[in-house]
C-alpha positions as CSV (number, residue, x, y, z in Angstrom):
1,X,107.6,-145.6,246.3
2,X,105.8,-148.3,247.1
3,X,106.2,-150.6,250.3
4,X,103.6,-153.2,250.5
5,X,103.6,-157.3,252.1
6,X,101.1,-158.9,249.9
7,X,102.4,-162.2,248.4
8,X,103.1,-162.8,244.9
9,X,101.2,-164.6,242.0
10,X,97.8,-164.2,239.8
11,X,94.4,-165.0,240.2
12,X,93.7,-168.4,242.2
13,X,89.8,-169.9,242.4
14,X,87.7,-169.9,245.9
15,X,87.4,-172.1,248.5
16,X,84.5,-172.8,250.7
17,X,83.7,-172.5,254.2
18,X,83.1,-175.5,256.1
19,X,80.2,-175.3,258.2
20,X,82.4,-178.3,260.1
21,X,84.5,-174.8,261.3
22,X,82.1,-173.4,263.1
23,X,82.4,-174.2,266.7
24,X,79.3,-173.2,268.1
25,X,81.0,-170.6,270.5
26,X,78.9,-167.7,271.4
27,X,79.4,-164.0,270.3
28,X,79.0,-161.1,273.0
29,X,76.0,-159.2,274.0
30,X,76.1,-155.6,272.7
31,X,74.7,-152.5,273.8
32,X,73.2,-150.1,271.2
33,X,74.3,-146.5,270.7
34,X,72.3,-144.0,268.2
35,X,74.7,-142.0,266.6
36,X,74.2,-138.1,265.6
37,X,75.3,-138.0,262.2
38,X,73.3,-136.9,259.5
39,X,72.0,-140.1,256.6
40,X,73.9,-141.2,254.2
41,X,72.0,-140.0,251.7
42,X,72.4,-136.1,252.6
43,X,76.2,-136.4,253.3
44,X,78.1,-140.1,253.0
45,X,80.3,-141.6,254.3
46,X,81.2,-142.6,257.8
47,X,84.3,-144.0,260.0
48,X,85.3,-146.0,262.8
49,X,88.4,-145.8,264.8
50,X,90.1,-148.8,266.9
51,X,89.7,-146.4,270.0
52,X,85.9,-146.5,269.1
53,X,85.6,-142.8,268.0
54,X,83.1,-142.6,265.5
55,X,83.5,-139.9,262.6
56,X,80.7,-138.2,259.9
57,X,79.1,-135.0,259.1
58,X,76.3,-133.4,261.4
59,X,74.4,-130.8,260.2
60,X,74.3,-127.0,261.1
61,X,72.0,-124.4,261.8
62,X,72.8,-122.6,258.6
63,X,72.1,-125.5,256.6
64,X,76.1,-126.2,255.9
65,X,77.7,-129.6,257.2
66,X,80.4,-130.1,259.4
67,X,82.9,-132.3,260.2
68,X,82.0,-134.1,263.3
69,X,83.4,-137.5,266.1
70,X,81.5,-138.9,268.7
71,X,82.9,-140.9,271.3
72,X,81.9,-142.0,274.6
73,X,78.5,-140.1,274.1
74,X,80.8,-136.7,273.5
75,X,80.2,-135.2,269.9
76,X,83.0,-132.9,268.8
77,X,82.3,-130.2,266.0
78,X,85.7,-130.1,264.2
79,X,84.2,-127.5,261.5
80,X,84.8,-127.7,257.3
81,X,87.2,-126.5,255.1
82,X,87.1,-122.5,254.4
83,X,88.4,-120.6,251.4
84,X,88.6,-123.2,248.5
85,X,88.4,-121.1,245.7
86,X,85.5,-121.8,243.2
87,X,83.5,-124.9,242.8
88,X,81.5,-124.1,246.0
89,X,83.3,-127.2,247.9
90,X,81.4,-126.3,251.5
91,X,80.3,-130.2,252.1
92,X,82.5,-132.9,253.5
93,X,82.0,-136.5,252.9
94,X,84.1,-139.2,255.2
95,X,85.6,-142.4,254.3
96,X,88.3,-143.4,256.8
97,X,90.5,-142.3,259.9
98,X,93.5,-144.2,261.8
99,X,94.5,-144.7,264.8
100,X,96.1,-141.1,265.6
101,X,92.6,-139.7,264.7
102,X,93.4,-138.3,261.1
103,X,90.3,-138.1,258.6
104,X,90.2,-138.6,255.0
105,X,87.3,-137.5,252.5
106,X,86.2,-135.8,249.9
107,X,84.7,-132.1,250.1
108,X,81.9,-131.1,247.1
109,X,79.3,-128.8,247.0
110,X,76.0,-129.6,248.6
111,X,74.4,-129.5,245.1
112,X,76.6,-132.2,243.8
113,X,79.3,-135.0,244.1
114,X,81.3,-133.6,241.4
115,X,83.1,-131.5,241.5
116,X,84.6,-132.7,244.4
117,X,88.5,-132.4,246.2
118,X,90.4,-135.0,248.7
119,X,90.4,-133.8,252.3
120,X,92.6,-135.0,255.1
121,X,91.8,-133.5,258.7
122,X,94.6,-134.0,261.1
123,X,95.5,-132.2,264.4
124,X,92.9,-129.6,263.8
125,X,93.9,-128.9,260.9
126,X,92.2,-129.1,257.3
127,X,94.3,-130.0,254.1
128,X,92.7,-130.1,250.9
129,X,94.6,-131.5,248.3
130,X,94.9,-131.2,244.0
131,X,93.6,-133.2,241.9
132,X,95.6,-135.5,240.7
133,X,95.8,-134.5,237.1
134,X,94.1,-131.1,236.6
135,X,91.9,-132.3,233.9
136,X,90.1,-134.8,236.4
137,X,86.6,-134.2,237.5
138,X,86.8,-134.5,240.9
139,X,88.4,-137.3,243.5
140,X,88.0,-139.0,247.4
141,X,90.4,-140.0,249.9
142,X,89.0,-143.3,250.9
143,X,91.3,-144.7,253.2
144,X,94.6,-143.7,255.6
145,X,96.8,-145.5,257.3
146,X,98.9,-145.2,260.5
147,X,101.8,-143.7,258.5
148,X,99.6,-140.9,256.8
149,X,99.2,-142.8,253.4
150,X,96.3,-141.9,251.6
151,X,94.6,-144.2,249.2
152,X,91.3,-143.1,246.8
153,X,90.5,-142.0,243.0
154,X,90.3,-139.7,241.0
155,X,86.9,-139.3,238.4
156,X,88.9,-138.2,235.1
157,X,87.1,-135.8,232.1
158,X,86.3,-139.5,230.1
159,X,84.1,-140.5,232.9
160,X,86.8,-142.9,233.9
161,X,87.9,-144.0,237.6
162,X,91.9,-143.8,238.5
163,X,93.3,-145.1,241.6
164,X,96.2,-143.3,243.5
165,X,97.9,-143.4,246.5
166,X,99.6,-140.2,248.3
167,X,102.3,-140.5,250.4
168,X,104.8,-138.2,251.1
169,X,103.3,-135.3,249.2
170,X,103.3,-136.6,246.1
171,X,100.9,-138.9,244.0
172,X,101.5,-142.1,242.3
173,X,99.1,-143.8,240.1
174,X,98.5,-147.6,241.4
175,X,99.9,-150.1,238.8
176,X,96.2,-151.8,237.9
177,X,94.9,-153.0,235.0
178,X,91.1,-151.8,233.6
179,X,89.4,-149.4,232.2
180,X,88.5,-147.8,236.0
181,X,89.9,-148.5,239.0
182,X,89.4,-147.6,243.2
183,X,91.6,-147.7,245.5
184,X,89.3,-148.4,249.0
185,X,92.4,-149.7,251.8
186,X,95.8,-149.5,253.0
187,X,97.0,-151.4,255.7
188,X,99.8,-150.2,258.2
189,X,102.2,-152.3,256.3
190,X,100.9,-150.8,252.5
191,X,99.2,-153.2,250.9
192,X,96.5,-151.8,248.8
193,X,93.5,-153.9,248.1
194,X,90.7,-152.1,245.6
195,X,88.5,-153.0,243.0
196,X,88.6,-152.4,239.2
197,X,86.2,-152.7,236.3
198,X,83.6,-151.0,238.6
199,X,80.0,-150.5,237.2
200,X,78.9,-149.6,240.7
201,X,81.0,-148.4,243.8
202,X,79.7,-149.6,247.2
203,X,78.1,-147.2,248.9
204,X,80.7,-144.7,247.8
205,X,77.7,-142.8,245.7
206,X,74.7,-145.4,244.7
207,X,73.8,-146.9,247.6
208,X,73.8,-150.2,245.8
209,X,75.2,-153.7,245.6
210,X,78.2,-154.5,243.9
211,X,78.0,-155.8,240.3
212,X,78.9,-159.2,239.7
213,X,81.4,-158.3,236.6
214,X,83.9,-156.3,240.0
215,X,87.0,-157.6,240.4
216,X,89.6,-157.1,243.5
217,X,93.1,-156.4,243.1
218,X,96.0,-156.4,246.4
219,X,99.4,-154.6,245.8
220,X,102.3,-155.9,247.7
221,X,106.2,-156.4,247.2
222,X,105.5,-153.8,244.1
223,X,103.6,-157.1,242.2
224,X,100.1,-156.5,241.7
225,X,97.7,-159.5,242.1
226,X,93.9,-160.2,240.9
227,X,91.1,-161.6,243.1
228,X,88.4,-163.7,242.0
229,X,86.0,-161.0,243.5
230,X,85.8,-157.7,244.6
231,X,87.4,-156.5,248.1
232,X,86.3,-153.8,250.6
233,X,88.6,-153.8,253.6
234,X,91.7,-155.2,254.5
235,X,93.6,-156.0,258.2
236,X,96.9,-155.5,259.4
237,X,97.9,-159.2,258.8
238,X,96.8,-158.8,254.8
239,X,93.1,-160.3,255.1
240,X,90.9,-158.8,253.2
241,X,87.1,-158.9,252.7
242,X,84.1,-158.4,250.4
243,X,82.2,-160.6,247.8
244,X,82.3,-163.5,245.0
245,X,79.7,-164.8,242.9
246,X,78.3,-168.3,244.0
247,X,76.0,-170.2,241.7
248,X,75.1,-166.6,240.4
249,X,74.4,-164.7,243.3
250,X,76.8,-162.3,245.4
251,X,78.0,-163.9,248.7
252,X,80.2,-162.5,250.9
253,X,83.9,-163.7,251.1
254,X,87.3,-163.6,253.1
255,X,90.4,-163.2,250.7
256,X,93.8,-164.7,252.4
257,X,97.0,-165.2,250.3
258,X,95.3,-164.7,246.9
259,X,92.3,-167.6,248.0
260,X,88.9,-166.8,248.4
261,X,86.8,-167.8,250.4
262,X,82.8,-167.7,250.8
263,X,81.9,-167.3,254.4
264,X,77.5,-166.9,253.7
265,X,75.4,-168.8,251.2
266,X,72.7,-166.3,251.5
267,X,73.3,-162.8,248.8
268,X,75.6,-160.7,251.0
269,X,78.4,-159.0,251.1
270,X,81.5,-158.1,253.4
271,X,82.9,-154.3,254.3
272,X,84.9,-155.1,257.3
273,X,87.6,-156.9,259.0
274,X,89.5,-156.2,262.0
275,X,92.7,-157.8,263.6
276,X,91.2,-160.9,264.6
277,X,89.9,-161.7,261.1
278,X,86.0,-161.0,262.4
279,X,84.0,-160.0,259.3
280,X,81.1,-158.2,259.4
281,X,78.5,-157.1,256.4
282,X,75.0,-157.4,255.0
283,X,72.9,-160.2,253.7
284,X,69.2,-160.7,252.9
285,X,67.4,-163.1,254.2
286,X,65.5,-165.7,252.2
287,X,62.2,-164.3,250.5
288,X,63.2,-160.7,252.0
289,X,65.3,-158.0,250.2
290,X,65.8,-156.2,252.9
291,X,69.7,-156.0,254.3
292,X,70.3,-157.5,257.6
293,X,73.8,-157.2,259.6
294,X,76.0,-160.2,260.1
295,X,79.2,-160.5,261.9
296,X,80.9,-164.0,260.9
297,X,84.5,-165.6,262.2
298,X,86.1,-168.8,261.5
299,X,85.4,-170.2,264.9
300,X,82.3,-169.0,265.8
301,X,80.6,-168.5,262.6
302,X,77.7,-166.3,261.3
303,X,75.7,-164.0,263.5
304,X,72.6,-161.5,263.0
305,X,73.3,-158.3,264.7
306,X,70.2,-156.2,263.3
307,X,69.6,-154.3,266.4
308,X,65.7,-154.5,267.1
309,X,63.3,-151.7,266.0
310,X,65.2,-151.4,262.8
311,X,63.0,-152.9,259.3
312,X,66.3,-153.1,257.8
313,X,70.2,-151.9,258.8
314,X,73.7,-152.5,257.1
315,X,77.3,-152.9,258.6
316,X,80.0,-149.9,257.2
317,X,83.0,-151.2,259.7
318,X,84.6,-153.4,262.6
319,X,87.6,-152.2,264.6
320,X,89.8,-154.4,266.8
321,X,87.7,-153.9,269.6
322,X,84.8,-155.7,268.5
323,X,83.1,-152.6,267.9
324,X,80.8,-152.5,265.0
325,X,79.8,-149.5,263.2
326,X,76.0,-149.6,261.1
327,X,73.2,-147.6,259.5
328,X,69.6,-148.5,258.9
329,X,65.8,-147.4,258.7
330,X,64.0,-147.8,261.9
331,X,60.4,-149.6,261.7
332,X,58.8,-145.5,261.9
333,X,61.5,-145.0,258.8
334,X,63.7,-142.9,260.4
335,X,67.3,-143.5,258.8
336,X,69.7,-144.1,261.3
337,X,73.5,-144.8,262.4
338,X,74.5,-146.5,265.3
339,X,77.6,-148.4,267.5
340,X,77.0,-151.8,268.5
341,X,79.8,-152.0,271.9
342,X,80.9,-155.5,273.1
343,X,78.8,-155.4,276.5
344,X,77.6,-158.2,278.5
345,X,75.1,-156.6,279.5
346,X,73.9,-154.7,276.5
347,X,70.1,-155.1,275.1
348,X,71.2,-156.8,271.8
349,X,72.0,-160.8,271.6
350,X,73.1,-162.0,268.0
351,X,71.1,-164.6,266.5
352,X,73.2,-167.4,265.2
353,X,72.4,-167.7,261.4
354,X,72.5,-171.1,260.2
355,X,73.2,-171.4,256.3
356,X,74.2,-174.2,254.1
357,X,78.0,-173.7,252.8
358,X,77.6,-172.6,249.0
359,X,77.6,-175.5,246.6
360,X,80.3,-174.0,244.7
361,X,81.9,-170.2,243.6
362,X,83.7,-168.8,240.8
């Protein structure tokens, strides 16, 4: 069932970035788009393709929520699911798309999270699937691929998390270890990267940072391999991204053939990576606990891209194009998404951030 290209082997301790890597090179100007979508909060979730189309929910007159994509400036109402049969499922929440524009989610009431159903919108065309096992509370698509493989979890009736992939019309439960365990990405090749022993998912439903006791796990060659921390994303060339814990804070971290490394010193962490191993995430900055965006790359280093008028903002993805997807609280307190475009003559300049390398991570 399984076809995945991650290497071999168990868990292998961090390295740390050099700030001797950093070459000083300048990252682009971007221009600054506000995006329609309605706040986390009310809906969740959010997407970003490589062609730049940005998905989420907007609301509607009647007070429902709809499935929605902006791109270019050109919003497209693609509607919600109809007919599900009891649990008043009327809300869509996204997670992830691909390159051929499919959409993958979950679809709950607008009361609650739970119940909730996996959705996957493709060629106009909604599909909501089963639970996995009958008895489970609810479940979310988090993440598609190019070849239509779904990856997510399932909430079970012991309050448990179960990751699964779907592929081919058929489930399989991912061969992990732990008490609960989310599948959040699949790369074009298979490899699944997720997290296990979860106390609290990013984003996904809190809204808060990870918990240091997270751990990652990649699945490749049918092996299954733990990471020192906890991942979020993952690239086509098996990089993936997200967090460790450095003399006891979270910092954010690049995983690569089992090794981790740290890429901040400051409390941070990592949701994105695109083709050309650029990172981008959060941090806060010293004496402030308010999130800031960075974008970071092994040549160029660590940049703040908060876009200005915004007290605080947070990265949610990268795509090959440079593009950088985000959502924050405006100085009035307006909460907000918005694209950040590669554009030499957009408005915002990133502001290199200069850090000391962490002194040591485990």
């Amino acid at each position: 069932m399984f076809d995945m290209r991650a290497p071999r082997g168990g868990e292998q301790g961090p390295q740390v970035y050099s700030a001797s890597m950093n070459t000083g090179i300048a990252a682009d100007r971007y221009e600054v788009s506000t995006l329609p979508f309605i706040p986390f909060s009310n809906t969740g979730g959010e997407a970003l393709s490589n062609s730049g189309a940005v998905v989420g929910g907007i609301a509607n007159a009647d007070g429902s929520v709809s499935l929605a994509e902006w791109k270019h400036g050109v919003l497209t109402d693609f509607g919600r699911p109809h007919g599900i049969a009891g649990g008043g499922f009327d809300t869509p929440r996204v997670f992830g798309t691909n390159d051929r524009g499919a959409v993958v989610g979950t679809i709950h009431s607008a009361a609650r999270d739970l119940p909730s159903r996996w959705f996957i919108y493709d060629r106009g065309c909604f599909t909501v699937l089963p639970l996995a096992d009958p008895t489970d509370l609810g479940g979310a698509a988090i993440r598609i691929n190019n070849r239509g493989d779904v990856v997510g979890y399932d909430h079970t009736s012991s309050s448990r998390l179960v990751a699964w992939l779907w592929s081919n019309g058929v489930y399989s439960k991912l061969p992990v270890s732990g008490t609960s365990k989310v599948a959040l990405g699949i790369n074009s090749s298979g490899t699944i990267i997720g997290n296990r022993r979860l106390r609290l998912i990013r984003r996904l439903l809190t809204g808060q940072w990870r918990s240091t006791g997270e751990r990652g796990f990649v699945i490749g060659h049918g092996a299954t391999r733990y990471l020192p921390g906890f991942v979020n994303a993952i690239n086509d060339r098996g990089e993936a991204t997200g967090g460790l814990t450095s003399d006891g804070q979270v910092v954010a971290a690049v995983f690569n053939n089992g090794i981790a490394t740290a890429i901040l010193a400051l409390p941070s962490s990592a949701v994105g990576i695109n083709s050309a191993a650029s990172v981008v995430g959060s941090y806060q900055p010293v004496g402030d606990k308010r999130r800031r965006i960075f974008n970071w790359s092994a040549n160029s280093g660590a940049f703040d891209l908060t876009p200005d008028g915004y007290r605080s903002a947070e990265a949610a993805a990268i795509n090959d194009r440079g593009d950088i997807l985000g959502f924050g609280e405006t100085v009035s307190g307006k909460s907000q998404y918005f694209l950040l475009t590669p554009d030499l003559n957009g408005g915002l300049t990133p502001k290199a951030l200069i850090t000391a390398p962490p002194a040591g991570a485990r």
